[in-house]
C-alpha positions in Angstrom: 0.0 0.0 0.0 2.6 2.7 0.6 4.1 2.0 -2.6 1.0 2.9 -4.3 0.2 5.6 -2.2 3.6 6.7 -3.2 2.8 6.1 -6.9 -0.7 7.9 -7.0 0.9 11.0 -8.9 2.0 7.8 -11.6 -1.4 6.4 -11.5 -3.5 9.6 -12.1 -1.3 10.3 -15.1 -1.2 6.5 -16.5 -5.2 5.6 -15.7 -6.1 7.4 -19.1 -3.7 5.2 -21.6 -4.6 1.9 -19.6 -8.1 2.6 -20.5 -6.9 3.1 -23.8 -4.5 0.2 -24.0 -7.4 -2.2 -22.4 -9.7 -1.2 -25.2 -7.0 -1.7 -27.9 -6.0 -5.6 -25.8 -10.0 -6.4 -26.3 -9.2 -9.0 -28.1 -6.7 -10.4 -26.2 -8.3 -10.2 -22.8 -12.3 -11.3 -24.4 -11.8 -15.0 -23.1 -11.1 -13.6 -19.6 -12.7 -10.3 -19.2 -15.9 -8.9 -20.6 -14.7 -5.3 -21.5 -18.6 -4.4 -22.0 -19.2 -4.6 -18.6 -18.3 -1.6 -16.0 -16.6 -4.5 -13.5 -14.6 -6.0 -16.3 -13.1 -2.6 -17.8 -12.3 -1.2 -14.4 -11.0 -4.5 -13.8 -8.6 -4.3 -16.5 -7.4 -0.8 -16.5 -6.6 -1.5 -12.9 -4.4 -4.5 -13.9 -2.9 -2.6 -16.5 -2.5 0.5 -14.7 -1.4 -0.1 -11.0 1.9 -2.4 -12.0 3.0 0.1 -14.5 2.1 3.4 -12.3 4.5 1.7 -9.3 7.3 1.0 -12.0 6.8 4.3 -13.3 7.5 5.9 -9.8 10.3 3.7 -9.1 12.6 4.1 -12.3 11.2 7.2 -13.6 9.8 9.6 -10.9 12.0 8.9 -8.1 15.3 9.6 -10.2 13.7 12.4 -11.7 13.5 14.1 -8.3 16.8 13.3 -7.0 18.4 15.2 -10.6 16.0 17.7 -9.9 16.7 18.5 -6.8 21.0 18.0 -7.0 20.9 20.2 -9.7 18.8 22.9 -7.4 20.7 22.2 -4.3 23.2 25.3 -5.1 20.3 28.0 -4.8 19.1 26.9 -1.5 20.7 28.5 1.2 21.0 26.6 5.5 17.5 27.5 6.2 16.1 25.7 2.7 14.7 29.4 1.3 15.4 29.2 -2.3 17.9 32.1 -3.6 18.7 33.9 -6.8 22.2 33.6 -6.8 23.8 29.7 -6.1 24.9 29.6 -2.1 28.7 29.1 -1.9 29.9 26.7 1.0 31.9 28.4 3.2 31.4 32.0 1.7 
C-alpha cells in the first residue's frame, strides 16, 4: 500500500492510456474479461494500470526528483529558502 500511495501522482497520469490500452487488448483479454461490462473494464485498467504506475515511480519519478533536486541544491541557502544567486559553501 505505501508504494502505491507513493505512486498515486504515476497512476493519475497512467489511468487514461490503460483505459486506452485495455480497449485496444480487447481482443486479447475477451476469453477472460468482458470489456462491456463496467466491472470488467475497471477490472482491467486496474491491472494494466497499478503495476506500470509503481514502476513508473520507481525508475522514472524517483530519479527524476533526486536530478531535480542536485541540480537545485546550489540556490538553496542553510535555512532551505530558495535564492537567486547559487549559495557558496563556506562564503
Amino acid at each position: 500500500m505505501v508504494h502505491l500511495g507513493a505512486a498515486s501522482y504515476a497512476l493519475y497520469l497512467l489511468q487514461y492510456p490503460a483505459g486506452e490500452a485495455a480497449m485496444k487488448l480487447e481482443r486479447v483479454l475477451s476469453p477472460w474479461v468482458d470489456l462491456n461490462t463496467p466491472l470488467g473494464w475497471l477490472g482491467s485498467v486496474l491491472l494494466l494500470a497499478v503495476p506500470t504506475s509503481v514502476l513508473v515511480h520507481r525508475y522514472v519519478e524517483t530519479p527524476l526528483r533526486s536530478r531535480v533536486r542536485k541540480a537545485l541544491q546550489p540556490w538553496v541557502d542553510a535555512d532551505g529558502a530558495v535564492t537567486t544567486k547559487p549559495v557558496v559553501p563556506g562564503a
